[in-house]
ROSENU-625762 format. One record per residue (C-alpha): residue number from 1; x, y, z. Coordinates in nm, 3 decimals, padded with zeros to 5 digits. Each point is the difference from the previous one (the first is absolute). Example, Ala and Ser with C-alpha at 12.3 -4.5 7.8 and 13.67 -1.06 7.14 Angstrom:
nr/east/north/up
1/01.230/-00.450/00.780
2/00.137/00.344/-00.066
This chain:
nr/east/north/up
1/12.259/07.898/08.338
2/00.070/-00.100/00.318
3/-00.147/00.318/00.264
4/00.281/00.018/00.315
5/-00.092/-00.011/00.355
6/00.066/00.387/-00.027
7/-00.073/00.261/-00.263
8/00.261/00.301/00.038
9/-00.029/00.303/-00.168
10/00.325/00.252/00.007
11/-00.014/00.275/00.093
12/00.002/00.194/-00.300
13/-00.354/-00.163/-00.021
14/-00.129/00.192/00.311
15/-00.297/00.141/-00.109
16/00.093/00.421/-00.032
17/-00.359/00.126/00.030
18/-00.295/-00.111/00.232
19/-00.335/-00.042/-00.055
20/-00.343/00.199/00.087
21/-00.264/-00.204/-00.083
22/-00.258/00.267/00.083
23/00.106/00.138/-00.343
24/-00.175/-00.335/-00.160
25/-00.306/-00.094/00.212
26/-00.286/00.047/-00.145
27/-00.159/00.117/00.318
28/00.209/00.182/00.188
29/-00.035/-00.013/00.390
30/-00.207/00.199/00.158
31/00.185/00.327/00.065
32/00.141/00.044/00.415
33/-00.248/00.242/00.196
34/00.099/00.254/00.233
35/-00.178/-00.087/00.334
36/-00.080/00.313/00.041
37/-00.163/00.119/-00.323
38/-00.016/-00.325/-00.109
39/00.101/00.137/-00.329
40/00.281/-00.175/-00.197
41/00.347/00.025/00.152
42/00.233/00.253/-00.183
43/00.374/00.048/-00.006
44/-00.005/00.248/00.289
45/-00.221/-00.231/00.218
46/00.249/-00.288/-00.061
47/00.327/00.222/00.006
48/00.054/00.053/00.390
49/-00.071/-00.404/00.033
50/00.191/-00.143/-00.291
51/00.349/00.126/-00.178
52/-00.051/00.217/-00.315
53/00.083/-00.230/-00.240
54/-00.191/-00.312/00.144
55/-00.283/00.265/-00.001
56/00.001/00.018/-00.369
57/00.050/-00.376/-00.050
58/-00.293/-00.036/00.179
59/-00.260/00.219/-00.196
60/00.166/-00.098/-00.309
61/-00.313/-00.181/-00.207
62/00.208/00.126/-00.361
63/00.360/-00.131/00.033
64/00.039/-00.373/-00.112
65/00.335/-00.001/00.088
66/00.227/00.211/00.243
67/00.371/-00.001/-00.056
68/00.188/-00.123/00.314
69/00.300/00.152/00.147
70/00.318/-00.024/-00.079
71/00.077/-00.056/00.372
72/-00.251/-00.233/00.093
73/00.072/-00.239/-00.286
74/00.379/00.009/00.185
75/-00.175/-00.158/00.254
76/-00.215/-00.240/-00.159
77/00.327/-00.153/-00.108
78/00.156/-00.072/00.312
79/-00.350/-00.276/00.039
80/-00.130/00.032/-00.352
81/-00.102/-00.187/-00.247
82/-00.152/-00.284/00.229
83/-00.023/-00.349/-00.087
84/-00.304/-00.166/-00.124
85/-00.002/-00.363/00.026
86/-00.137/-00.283/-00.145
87/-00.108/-00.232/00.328
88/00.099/-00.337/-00.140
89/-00.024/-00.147/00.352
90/-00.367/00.120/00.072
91/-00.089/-00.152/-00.305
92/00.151/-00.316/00.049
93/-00.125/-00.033/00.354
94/-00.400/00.095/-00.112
95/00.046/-00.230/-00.281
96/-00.161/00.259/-00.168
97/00.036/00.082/-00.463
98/-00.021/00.376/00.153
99/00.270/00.228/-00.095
100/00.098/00.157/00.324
101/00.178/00.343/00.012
102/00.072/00.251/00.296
103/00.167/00.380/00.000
104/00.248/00.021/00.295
105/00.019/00.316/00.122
106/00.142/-00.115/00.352
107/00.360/00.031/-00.080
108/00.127/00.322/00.192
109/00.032/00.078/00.391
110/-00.376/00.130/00.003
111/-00.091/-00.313/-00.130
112/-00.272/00.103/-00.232
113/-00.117/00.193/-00.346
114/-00.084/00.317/00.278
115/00.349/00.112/-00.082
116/-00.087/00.098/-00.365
117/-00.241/00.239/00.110
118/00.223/00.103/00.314
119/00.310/00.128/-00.157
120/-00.250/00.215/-00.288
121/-00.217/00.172/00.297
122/00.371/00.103/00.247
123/00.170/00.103/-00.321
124/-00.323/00.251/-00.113
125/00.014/00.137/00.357
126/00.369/00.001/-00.005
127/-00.013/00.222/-00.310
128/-00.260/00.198/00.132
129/00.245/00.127/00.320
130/-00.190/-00.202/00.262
131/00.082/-00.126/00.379
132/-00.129/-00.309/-00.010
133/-00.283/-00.168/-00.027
134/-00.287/-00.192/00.135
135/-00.173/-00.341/-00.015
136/-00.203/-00.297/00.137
137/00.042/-00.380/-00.037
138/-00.176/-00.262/00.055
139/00.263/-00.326/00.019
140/00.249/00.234/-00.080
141/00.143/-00.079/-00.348
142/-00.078/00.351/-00.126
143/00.142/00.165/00.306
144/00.308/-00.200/-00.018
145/00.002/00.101/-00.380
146/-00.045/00.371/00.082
147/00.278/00.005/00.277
148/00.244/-00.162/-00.264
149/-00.078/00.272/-00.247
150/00.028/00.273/00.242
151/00.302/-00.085/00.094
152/00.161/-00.011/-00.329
153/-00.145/00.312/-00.092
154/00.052/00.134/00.387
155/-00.315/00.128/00.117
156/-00.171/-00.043/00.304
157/-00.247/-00.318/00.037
158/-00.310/-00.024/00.267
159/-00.138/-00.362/-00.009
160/-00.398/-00.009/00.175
161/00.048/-00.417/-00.015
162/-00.367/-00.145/00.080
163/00.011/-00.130/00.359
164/-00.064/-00.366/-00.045
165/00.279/-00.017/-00.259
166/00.266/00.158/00.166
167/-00.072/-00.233/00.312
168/00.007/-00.345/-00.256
169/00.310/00.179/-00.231
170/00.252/00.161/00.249
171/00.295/-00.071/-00.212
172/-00.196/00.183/-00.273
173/00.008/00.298/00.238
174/00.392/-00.049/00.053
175/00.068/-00.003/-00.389
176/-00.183/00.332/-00.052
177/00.207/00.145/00.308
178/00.299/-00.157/-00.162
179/-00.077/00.276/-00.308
180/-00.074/00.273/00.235
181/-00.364/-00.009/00.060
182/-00.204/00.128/00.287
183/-00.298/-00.271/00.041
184/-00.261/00.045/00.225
185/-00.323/-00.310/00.052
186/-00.284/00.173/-00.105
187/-00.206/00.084/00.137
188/00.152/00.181/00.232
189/00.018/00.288/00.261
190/00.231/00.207/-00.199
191/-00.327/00.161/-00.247
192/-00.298/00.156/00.049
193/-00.175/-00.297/-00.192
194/00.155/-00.242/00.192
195/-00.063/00.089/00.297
196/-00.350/00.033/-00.102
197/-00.058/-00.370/-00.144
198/00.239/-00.109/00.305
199/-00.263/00.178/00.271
200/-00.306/-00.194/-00.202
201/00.144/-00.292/-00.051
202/00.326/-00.054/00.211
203/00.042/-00.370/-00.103
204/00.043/00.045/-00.343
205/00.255/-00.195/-00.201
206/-00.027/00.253/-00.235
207/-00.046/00.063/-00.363
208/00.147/00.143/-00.287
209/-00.279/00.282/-00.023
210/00.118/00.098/00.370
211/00.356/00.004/-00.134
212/-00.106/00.193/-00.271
213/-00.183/00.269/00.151
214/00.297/00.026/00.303
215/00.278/00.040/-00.318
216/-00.214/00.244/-00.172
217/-00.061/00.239/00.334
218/00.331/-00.010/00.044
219/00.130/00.068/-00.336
220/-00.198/00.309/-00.045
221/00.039/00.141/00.305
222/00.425/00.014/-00.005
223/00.123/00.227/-00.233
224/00.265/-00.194/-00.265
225/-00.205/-00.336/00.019
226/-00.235/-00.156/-00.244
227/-00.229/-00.295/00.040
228/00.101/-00.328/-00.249
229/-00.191/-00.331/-00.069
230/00.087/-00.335/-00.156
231/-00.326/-00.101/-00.115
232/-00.394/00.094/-00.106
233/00.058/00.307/-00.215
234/00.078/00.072/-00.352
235/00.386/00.139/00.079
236/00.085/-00.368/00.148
237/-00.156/-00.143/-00.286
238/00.199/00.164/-00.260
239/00.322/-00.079/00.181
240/-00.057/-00.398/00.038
241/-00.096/00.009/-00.365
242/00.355/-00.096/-00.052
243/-00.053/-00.346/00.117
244/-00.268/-00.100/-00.242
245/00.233/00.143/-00.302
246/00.323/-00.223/00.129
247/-00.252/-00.299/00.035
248/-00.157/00.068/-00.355
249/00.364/00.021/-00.153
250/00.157/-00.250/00.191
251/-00.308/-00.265/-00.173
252/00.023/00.134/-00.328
253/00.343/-00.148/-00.010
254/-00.168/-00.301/-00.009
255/-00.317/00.049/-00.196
256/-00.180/-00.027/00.320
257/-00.354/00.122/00.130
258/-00.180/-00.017/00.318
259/-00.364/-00.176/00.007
260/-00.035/00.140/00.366
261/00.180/00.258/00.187
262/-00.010/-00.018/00.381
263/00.115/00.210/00.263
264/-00.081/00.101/00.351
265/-00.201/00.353/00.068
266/-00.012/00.148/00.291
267/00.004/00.382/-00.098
268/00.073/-00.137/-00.403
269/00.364/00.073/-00.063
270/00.132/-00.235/-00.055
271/-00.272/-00.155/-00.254
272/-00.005/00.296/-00.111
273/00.339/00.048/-00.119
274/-00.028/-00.397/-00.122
275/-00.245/00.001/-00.189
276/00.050/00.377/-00.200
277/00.145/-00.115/-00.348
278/-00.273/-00.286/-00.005
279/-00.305/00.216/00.084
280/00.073/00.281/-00.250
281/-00.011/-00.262/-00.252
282/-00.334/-00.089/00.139
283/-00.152/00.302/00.024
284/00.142/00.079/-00.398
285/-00.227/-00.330/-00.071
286/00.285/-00.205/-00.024
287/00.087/-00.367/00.114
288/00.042/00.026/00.369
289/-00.012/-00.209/00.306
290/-00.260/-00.097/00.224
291/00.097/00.201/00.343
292/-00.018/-00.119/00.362
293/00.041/00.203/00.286
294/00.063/-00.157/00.309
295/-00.081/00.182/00.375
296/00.009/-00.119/00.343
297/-00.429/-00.140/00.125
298/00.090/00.193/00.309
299/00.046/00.296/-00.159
300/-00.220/-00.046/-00.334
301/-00.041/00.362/-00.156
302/-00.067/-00.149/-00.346
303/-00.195/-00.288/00.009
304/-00.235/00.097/00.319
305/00.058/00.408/00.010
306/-00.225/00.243/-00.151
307/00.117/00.235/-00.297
308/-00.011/00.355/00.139
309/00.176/00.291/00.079
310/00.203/-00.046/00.298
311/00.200/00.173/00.207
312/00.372/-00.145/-00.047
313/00.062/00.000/00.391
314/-00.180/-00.043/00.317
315/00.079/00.346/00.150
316/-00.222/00.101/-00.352
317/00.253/00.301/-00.099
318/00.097/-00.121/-00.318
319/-00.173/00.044/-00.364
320/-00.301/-00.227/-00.028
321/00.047/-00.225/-00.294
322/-00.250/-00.271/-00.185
323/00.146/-00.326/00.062
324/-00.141/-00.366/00.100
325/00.021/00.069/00.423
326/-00.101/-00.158/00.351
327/-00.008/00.370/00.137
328/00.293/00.192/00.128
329/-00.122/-00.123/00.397
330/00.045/-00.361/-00.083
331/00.269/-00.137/00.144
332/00.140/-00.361/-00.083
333/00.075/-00.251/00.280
334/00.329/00.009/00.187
335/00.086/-00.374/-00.140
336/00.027/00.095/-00.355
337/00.366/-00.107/-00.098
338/00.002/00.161/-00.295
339/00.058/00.384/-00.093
340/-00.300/00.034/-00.209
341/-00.199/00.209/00.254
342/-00.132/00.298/-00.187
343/-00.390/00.052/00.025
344/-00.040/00.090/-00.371
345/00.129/-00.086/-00.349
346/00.197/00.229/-00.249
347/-00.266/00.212/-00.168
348/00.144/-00.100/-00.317
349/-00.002/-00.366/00.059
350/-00.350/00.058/00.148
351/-00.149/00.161/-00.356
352/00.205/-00.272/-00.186
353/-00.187/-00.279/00.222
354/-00.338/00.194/-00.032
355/00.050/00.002/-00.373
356/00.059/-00.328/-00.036
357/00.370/00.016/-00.126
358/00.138/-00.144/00.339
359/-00.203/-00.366/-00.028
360/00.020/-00.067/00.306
361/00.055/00.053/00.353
362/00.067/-00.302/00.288
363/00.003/-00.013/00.368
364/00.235/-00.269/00.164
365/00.060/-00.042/00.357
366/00.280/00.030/00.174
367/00.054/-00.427/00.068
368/-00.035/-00.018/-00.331
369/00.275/00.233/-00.116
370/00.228/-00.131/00.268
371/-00.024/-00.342/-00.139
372/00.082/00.079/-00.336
373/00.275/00.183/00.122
374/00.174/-00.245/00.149
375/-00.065/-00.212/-00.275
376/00.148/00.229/-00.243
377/00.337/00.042/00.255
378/00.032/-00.363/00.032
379/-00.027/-00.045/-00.432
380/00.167/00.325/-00.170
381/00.228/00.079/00.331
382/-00.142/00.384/00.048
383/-00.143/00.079/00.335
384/-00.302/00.252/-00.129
385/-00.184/00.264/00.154
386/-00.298/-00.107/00.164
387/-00.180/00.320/-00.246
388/00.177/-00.177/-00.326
389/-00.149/-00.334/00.154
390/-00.311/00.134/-00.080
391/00.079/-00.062/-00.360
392/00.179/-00.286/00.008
393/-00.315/-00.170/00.162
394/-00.242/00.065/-00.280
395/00.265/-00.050/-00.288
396/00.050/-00.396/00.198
397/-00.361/-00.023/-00.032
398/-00.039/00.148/-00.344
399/00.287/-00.254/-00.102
400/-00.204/-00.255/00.146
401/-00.276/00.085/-00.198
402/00.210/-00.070/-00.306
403/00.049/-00.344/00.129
404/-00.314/-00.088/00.057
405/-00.132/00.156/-00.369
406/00.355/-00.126/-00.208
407/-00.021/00.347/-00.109
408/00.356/00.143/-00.054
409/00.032/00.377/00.101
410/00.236/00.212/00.116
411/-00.002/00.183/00.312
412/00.180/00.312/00.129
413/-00.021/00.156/00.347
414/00.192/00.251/00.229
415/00.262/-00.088/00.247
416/-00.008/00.310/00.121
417/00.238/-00.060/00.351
418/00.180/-00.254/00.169
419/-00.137/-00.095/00.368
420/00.386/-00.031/00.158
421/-00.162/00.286/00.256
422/-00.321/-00.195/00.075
423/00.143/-00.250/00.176
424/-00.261/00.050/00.316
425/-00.260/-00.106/-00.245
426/00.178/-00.264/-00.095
427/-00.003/-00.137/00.333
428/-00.334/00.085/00.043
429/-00.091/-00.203/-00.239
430/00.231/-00.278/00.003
431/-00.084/-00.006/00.421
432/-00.411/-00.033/-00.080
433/-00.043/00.328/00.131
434/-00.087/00.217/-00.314
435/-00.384/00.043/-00.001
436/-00.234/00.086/-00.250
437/-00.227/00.279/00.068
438/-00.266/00.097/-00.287
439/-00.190/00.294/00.090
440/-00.421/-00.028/00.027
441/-00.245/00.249/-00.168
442/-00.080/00.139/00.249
443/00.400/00.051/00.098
444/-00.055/00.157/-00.381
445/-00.271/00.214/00.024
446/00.153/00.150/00.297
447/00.287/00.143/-00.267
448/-00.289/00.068/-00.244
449/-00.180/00.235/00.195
450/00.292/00.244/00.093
451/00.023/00.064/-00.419
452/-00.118/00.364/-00.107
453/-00.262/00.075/-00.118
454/00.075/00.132/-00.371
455/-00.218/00.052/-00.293
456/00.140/-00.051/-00.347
């Protein structure tokens, strides 16, 4: 049977439930500590941060599957299902026997799989009577995401974008305005925090645990706001799940199976919603893939971080959670293109890796992932994200591989967003100005020394 260039499903097929994968692990994450008892986190810790419901989908360690909305799966068909497609081209042009597939999820205005989460977290606080809402992003596809869903659902939206970002991705800023956003470069004199990191360190590009901890001072301190994220913790998780399900269905059609999924991790989800279906059947014992997570060598939580509890941002308000980390101080260099800026992993993500479910976890720099970008533009005609580039440089080499052994297998990774608003990288990189910077131990153990002390 011949396999097209792209696998529809209809939407009938849109998957009605999400998934909580905490409700299969066989170890679950270590449990969030209150910095201040350093106790774990309950419901009335998290409920002044996060929206009631979000709160329960985040302690939930019973629920294999939660039922979603009505509404929100409205939504997901304006953009929903999303295409996965076969990359004939690629495969011709590596001369490779590798089976090559990739989930696009950069078919809507935000440009990315952040939406899937973003319309689930502004309908919950929607429901629950709220204001608005507040954020941080890093290259700004989940604040873009979040200002499109608050605007449907017509709430208020504050954007802390990290500074360096919002300086390379203005028109980024402009779409979020477009939707009714406030965004503010973080850090910034508008917080407490950020006028603290600003008065230490006043040349700061920035970083998402700034952004974090200025979103999070600000959402609990005006009454009618709560604090939303589109990555790291179990809530986000659940929500992207959906993209793993379409991908599993959309193969079956086929009698397809991944040998390898890929995808690019900054906070993890959007690997983490990939690769869902595929690692429950792993952890049940079942045939599964071998897993590859990709992250930036300038910011390298994973494969050069510690696993410890953390603090989530650099201001060190939030819950501490156990997760691979660099330390909430480090801050990545101002030339990283990409979005993938976070100082630590997902905590669930982190336990998988530490377990040994997730294989394996790569470092690529940013040259690298610009060159396989382009190379992907020029051959399948989509301009990708320079985060999704991650992935798309370790599947070419991973296809290579396949060359070089004859060994036929097929490979699946995340497109997660399309890079039409990171055109200044671009440049950058097409000019010979993009640089790689790849931070030293000692730039490490600066990070590593700032993490609390906490015995287990």
């Amino acid at each position: 049977m011949k396999i097209p260039y792209k696998i529809y499903l209809s939407e009938e097929e849109i998957p009605k439930a999400w998934y909580n994968i905490r409700a299969d692990m066989k170890t679950d994450h270590r449990p969030m500590l209150n910095p201040a008892t350093l106790k774990p986190v309950t419901a009335e810790d998290l409920s002044p941060v996060f929206c009631d419901e979000l709160v329960k989908q985040e302690l939930n360690d019973k629920d294999r599957f939660i039922e979603i909305p009505e509404e929100i799966r409205d939504f997901y068909k304006m953009y929903r299902p999303s295409p996965l497609v076969r990359a004939y081209c690629l495969e011709k042009a590596l001369n490779t026997p590798a089976k090559i597939y990739y989930k696009y999820e950069g078919g809507n205005t935000s440009g990315s799989h952040k939406l899937n989460s973003a319309i689930a977290q502004a309908y919950y606080a929607k429901k629950q009577g709220m204001i608005g809402v507040t954020t941080e992003t890093g290259a700004g596809q989940w604040g873009t995401a979040l200002a499109m869903a608050c605007g449907y659902f017509g709430i208020d939206c504050k954007v802390f974008m990290v500074k360096v970002s919002s300086e390379q991705k203005p028109y980024r800023k402009g779409v979020m305005e477009t939707y009714g956003a406030t965004v503010t470069p973080s850090p910034s004199d508008t917080t407490n925090i950020g006028r603290k990191i600003l008065k230490e360190n006043p040349n700061t590009g920035g970083s998402l645990g700034c952004a974090i901890s200025e979103a999070v001072e600000v959402a609990v301190s005006t009454k009618g706001y709560r604090y939303v994220l589109g990555s790291v913790l179990n809530q986000v998780l659940i929500h992207q799940s959906i993209i793993g399900f379409e991908t599993k269905a959309a193969l079956e059609k086929y009698d397809e199976y991944p040998d390898i999924i890929i995808g690019c991790a900054g906070g993890g989800s959007n690997l983490g919603g990939l690769m869902a279906p595929f690692m429950a059947e792993k952890i049940a014992g079942k045939k599964a893939p071998y897993f590859i997570a990709v992250e930036p060598a300038s910011c390298p939580s994973m494969t050069r971080g510690r696993f410890a509890y953390d603090f989530c941002d650099t201001g060190m308000v939030t819950p501490l959670a156990k997760m691979y980390t660099l330390g909430s101080s480090f801050i990545p260099a101002p030339n990283h293109a990409g979005g993938l800026r976070f100082h630590g992993m997902s905590p669930i993500l982190s336990q998988l890796y530490h377990d040994g479910y997730l294989d394996e976890a790569r470092a690529v720099g940013q040259l690298q992932i610009f060159e396989a970008a382009v190379m992907f533009a020029r051959i399948e005609g989509l301009l990708p994200a320079p985060e999704s580039a991650h992935a798309i440089r370790v599947a070419i080499d991973e296809a290579l591989k396949c060359k070089e052994t004859g060994k036929e297998k097929t490979i699946l990774f995340g497109l997660s967003g399309m890079g039409n608003y990171d055109i200044g990288a671009y440049m950058q990189y097409n000019s010979g100005s993009l640089q790689d910077y790849i931070p030293t131990d000692e730039d490490l153990e600066k990070g590593f020394a700032c993490l609390p002390n906490v015995e287990e």
